[in-house]
N, C-alpha and C positions, 0 to 999 in steps of 0.2 A: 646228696641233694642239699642246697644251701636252705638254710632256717631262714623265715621270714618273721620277721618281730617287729610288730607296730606299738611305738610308744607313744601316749601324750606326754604334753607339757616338756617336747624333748629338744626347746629351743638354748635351755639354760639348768643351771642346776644338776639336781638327779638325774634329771630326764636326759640332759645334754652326756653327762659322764655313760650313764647306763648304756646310750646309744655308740660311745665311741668303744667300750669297754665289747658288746656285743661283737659291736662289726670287726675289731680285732679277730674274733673269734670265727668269722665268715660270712656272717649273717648278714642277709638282704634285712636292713631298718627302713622300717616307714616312719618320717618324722610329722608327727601331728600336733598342730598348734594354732594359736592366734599371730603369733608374731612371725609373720611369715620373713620379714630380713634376718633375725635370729635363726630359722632353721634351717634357711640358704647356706648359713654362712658354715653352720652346723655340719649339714649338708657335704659342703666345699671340704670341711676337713677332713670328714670320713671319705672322701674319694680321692682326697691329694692323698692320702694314708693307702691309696689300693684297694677302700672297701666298697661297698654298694649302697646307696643310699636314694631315697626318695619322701619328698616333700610334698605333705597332705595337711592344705588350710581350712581349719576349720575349729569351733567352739567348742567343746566338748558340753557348754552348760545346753546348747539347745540340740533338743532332740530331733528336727529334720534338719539341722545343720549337721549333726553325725551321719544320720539314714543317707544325706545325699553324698558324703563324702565316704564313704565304707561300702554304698552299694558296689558291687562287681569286684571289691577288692583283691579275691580271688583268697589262696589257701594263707591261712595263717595257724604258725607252731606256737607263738607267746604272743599273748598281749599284756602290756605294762601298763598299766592305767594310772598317772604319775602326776596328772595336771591336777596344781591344788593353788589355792590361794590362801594367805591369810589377814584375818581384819580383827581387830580389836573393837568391840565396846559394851561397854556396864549394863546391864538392863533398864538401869534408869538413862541411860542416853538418849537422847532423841533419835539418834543414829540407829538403834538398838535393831529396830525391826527391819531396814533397808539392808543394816549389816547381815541380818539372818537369812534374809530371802537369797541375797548375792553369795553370800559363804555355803550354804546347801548348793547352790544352784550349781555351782562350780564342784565341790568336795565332793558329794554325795550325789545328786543326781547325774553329775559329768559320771563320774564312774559306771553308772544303769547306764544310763545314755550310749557309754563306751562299747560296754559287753555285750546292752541289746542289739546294738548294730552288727557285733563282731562276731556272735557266737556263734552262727551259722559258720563261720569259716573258720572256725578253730576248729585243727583237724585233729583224729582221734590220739592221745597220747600228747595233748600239746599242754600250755602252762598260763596262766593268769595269776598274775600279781600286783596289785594293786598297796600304793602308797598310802599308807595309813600317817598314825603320830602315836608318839609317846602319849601325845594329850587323846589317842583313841581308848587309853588305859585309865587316866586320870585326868583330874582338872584343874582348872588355871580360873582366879577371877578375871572375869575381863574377856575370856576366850570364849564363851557359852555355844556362840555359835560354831567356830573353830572343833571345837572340843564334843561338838554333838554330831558334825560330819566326821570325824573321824572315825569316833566308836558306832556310826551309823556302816563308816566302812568295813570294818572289822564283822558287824552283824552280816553286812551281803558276802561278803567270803564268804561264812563259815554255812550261810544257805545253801548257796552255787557247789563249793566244794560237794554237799551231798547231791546235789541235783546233777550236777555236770559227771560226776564218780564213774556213772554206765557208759560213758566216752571214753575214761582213764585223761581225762582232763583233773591236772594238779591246778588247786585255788588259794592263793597264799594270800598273805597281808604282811611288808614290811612297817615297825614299827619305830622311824628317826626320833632321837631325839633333839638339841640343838644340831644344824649341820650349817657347815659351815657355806654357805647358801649367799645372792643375793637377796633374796625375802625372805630369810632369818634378820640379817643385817639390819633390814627396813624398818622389820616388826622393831629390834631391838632399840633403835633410831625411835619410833614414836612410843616405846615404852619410857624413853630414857627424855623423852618431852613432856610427858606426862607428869615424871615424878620430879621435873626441873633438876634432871641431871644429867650427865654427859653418854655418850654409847660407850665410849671406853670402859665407864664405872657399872653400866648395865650389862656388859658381857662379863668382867669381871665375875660382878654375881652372881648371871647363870653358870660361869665356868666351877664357881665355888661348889655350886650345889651336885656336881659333875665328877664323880668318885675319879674316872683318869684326868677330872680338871683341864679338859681339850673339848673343843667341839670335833664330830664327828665331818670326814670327807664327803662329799659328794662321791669320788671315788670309792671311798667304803662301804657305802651304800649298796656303789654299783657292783660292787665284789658279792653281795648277799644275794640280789635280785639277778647276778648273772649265773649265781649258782644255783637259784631254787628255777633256774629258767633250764639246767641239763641235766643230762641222765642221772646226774646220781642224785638228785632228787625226788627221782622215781614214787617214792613212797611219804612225800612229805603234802601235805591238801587240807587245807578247812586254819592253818595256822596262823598266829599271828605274834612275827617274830623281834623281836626288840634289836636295837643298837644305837646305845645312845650311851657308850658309854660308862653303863652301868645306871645313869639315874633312873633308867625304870628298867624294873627286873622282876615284875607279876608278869 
């Protein structure tokens, strides 16, 4: 029987590789998102490719924007919970507190948001994985908000895993570090405004601090999350797994 795996945020990025990476493999993908021409298009390539694919528009930050778009969805083996944003600013910013409402709202409550709706239909023996950060591990000045939804996601895994357990439902947490991303690129772009200096000289630096000195793929990613999504993950739940590289390794 074909695996049905709905992913957010699967217009671009992670989300985009995980879903092509999947449907290689047979899988009916649900693509959920906001940017509904990104997941058409998405969409268009997993099916010119022979795979299966369907396109579900919706926020992940609002909670009956999920409820109305996952009612009836019917049976699901994985859910990727992958939609994330990120924003920069200092505590003394003016920004500071619009930044934290918008950065939870998306990082951390989109993932509740995701599963409340979904769990009903993950069937016994199915997988949840949810996109975390290096910075769920650690912190960064500048990222507070950033860096408090993540390790906010790492805390709801490692609940779920015990609570979900009596289903044999696996609850994981991948943990990127830089990936080579459009919204790394971006973040990288206004860090390197910030400190009046060029993006070239701002990935430099993150590269430096980066023991294989590469950002990591989107495809590499999708290689973690398609394996903690099959059987031989069987016995993997409540983790929260690193790949960045090397620069974070607690």
């Amino acid at each position: 029987m074909r695996r049905r795996i709905l992913i957010t945020g699967a217009g671009s990025g992670i989300g985009l590789a995980t879903a092509i990476r999947v449907a290689e493999e047979g899988a009916e993908v649900l693509l959920l998102g906001r940017r509904e021409t990104l997941l058409e298009l998405a969409a268009a390539r997993i099916r010119s490719a022979g795979g299966s694919a369907r396109v579900i528009r919706a926020d992940v930050s609002s909670e009956e924007d999920m409820t109305r778009a996952l009612s009836g969805v019917g049976r699901l083996d994985v859910v990727v919970a992958n939609a994330g944003i990120c924003k920069q600013a200092r505590m003394d910013d003016p920004e500071a507190r619009s930044t934290w409402r918008e950065v939870l709202a998306t990082n951390l409550d989109g993932v509740f948001h995701t599963l409340a709706a979904s769990h009903a239909a993950i069937a016994s023996g199915g997988r949840v994985i949810a996109v975390s950060s290096g910075l769920g591990k650690q912190g960064r000045a500048g990222y507070a908000a950033y860096t408090a939804s993540k390790h906010g996601v790492i805390g709801l895994v490692r609940a779920l895993a015990k609570e979900w357990a009596p289903r044999s439902i696996c609850v994981n947490a991948v943990c990127p570090g830089w990936v080579d991303t459009e919204m790394a690129l971006a973040d990288l772009s206004r860090s390197a405004i910030a400190q009046r200096g060029s993006s070239a000289d701002a990935r430099r630096e993150a590269e430096g601090a980066i023991p294989l000195g590469r950002f990591v793929t989107p495809e590499e990613v999708a290689e973690l999350i398609a394996w903690l999504a099959s059987p031989g993950a069987s016995a993997m739940t409540g983790q929260a797994m690193n790949i960045s590289g090397g620069e974070v390794t607690a």
